[in-house]
N, C-alpha and C positions, 0 to 999 in steps of 0.2 A: 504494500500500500504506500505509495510514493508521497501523496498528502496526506496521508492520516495514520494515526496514532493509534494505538489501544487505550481502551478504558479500563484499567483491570480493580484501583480500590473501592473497599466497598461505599466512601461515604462521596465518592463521586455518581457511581449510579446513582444512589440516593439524593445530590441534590440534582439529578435530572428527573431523578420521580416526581420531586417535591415541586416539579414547575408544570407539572400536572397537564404537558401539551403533548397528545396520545391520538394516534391513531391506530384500527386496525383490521386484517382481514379473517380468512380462514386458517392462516398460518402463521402469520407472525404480527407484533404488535410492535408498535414505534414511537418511544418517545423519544423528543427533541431539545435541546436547548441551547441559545447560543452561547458561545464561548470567549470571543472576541478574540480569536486568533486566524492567523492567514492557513486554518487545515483545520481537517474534523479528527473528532478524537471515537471513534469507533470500540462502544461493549457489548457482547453477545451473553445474552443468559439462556441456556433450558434447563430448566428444573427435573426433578427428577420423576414428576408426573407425568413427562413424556415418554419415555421409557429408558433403558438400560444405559452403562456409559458408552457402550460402542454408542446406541442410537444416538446420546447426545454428543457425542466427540461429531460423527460425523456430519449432524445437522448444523453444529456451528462451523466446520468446514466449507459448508455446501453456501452459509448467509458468507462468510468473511471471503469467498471465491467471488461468488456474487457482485458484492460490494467492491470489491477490488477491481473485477473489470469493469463496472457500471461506475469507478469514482471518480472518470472526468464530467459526468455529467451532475455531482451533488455540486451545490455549492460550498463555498469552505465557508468555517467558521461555526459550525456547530457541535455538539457532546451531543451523539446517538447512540443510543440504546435500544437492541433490536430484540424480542423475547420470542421463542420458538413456542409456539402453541400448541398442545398434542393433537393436532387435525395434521402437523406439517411433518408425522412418523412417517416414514414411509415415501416420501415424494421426493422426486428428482430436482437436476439441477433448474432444468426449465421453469419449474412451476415454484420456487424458490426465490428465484430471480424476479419470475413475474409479481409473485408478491410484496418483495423489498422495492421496485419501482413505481407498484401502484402506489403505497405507504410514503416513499418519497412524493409524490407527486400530491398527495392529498396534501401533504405538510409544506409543498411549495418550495420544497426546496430542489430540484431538479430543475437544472437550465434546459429549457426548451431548444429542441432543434437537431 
């Protein structure tokens, strides 16, 4: 990820929880916050109610690929949080992708074009 960062402590997710701007689909959910930096800083959570760690290692694989080749299209400067929903066990890189774009795009943060 050439502009962006990892989110990995916990009282960073936390104060992107706490700015409470969420959006979501069938598979993943996304909250957003700005950061005021020139790049986004990118956390990935699945719980364990999605299922087992392979399932979860490889779902957060399949969002942080995603996001990696879709990251000229976010704009910089925000702390995303992207949360694996257990609808998204089981589903490929296509339909992974499609969901971190729609979620981008509800949140307005994707440059058009």
């Amino acid at each position: 990820m050439k502009y962006s960062e990892s989110l990995k402590k916990h009282r960073d997710f936390q104060r992107v929880y706490s700015h409470k701007i969420s959006y979501a689909n069938k598979y993943l959910v996304m909250y957003i916050m700005e950061n005021h930096m020139d790049r986004n800083r990118l956390g990935i959570s699945v719980s364990k109610k999605v299922g087992n760690s392979i399932v979860r290692h490889r779902l957060t694989r399949l969002i942080r690929e995603s996001y990696r080749i879709q990251e000229e299209r976010f704009r910089c400067g925000y702390d995303i949080v992207v949360i694996a929903r257990a609808g998204s066990k089981g589903k490929g890189y296509r339909e992974i992708e499609s969901a971190l774009l729609h979620l981008g795009h509800l949140h307005e943060i994707i440059d058009q074009g």
